[in-house]
C-alpha positions in Angstrom: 186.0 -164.7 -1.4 186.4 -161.3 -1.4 186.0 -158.8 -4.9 186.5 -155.2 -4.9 187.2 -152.1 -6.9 188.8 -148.7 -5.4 189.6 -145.4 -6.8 191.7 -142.4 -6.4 192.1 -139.2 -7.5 193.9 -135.8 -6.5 191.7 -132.9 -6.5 194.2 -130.9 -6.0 197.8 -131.0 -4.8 197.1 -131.6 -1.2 193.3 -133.4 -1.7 192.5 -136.7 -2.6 189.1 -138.4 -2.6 188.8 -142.1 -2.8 186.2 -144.6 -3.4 185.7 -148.0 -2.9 183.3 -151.1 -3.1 184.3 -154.6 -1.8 181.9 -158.0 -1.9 182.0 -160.7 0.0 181.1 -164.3 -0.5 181.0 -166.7 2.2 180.2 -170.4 1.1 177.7 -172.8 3.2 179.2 -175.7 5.5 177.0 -178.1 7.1 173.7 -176.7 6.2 175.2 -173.1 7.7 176.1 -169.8 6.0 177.6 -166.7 7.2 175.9 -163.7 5.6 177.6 -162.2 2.0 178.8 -158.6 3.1 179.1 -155.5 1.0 181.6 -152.6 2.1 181.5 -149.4 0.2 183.2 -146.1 1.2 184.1 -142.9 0.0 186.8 -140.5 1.8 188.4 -137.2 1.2 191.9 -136.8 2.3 193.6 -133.3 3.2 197.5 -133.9 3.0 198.6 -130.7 6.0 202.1 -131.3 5.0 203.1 -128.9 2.1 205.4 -131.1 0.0 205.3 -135.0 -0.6 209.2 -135.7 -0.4 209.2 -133.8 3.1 208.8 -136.2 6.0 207.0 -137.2 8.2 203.7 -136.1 6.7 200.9 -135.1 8.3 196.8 -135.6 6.9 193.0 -135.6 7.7 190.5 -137.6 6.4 186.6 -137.6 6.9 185.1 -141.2 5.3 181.6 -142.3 5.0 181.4 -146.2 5.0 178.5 -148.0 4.3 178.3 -152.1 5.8 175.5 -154.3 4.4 175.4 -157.5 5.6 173.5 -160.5 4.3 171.4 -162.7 6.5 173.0 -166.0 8.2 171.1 -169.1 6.4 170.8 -172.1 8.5 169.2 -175.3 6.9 168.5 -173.3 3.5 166.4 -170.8 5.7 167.2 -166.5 6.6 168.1 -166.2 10.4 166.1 -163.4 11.2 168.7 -162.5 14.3 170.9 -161.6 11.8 171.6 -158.9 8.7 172.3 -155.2 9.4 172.9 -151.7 6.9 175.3 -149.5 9.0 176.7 -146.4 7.5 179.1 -144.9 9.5 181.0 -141.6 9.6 184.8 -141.6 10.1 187.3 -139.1 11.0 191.1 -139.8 11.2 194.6 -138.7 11.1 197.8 -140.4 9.4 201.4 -139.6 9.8 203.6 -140.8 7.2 207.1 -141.5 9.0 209.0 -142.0 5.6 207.9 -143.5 2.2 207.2 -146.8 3.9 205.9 -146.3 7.0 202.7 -144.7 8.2 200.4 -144.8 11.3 196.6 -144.0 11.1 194.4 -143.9 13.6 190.4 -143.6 13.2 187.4 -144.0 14.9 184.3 -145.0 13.5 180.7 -143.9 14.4 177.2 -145.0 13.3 175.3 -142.6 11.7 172.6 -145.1 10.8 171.9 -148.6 12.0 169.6 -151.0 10.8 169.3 -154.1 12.6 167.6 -157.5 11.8 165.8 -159.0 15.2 167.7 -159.1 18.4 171.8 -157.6 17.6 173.9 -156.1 19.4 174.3 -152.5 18.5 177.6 -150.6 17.6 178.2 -147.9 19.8 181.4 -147.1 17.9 184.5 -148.6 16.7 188.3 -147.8 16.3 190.8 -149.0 14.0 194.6 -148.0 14.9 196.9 -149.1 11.5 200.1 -149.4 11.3 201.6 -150.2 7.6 204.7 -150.9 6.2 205.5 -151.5 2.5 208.7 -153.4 0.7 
């Protein structure tokens, strides 16, 4: 079940920064539980395109985004192979192709990584988005 809270705000006509926070809860099945997870962020936005009504639009965004998550429990007990704290920094652009349409692109890098026993580590990751809204 996820809960979460985000914010927005224009600095100035072109510059937004944004916040967020979102919680997790997995539930246990047969004695097994995926790690809770807690994602929080916080981005500034440069919009390069002058006006909002002109299209496409163009922006640049720098995020930091923090990923905690919560140790697996099997039987009622912490799985020590598991449970991380990764903040990582991300850059990215957007194009806005009308007032529904938009395409961002942004890769993700670990800044810090803190991992529980033997993980895998993340070397980076890239998320490619693209949204419609009706």
């Amino acid at each position: 079940i996820p809960l979460g809270l985000g914010y927005s705000r224009f600095l100035t006509p072109n510059l937004t920064v944004d916040a967020s926070v979102l919680y997790t809860y997995r539930f246990e099945k047969d004695g097994f539980k995926v790690g809770d997870r807690l994602d929080t962020g916080l981005a500034l936005a440069y919009r390069l395109t002058d006006s909002i009504k002109t299209f496409p639009q163009y922006s640049v965004f720098a995020e930091l985004n923090d990923v905690y998550l919560f140790n697996d429990r099997v039987q009622g007990e912490n799985d020590p192979n598991s449970g991380s704290n990764t903040l990582y920094i991300t850059p990215g652009v957007r194009v806005r192709f009308n007032p529904t349409t938009s395409l961002t692109v942004a890769p993700s890098f670990p800044v810090i990584e803190d991992l529980n026993g033997d993980q895998g580590k993340v070397d980076f990751k890239l998320a490619i988005t693209l949204s419609l809204s009706f």
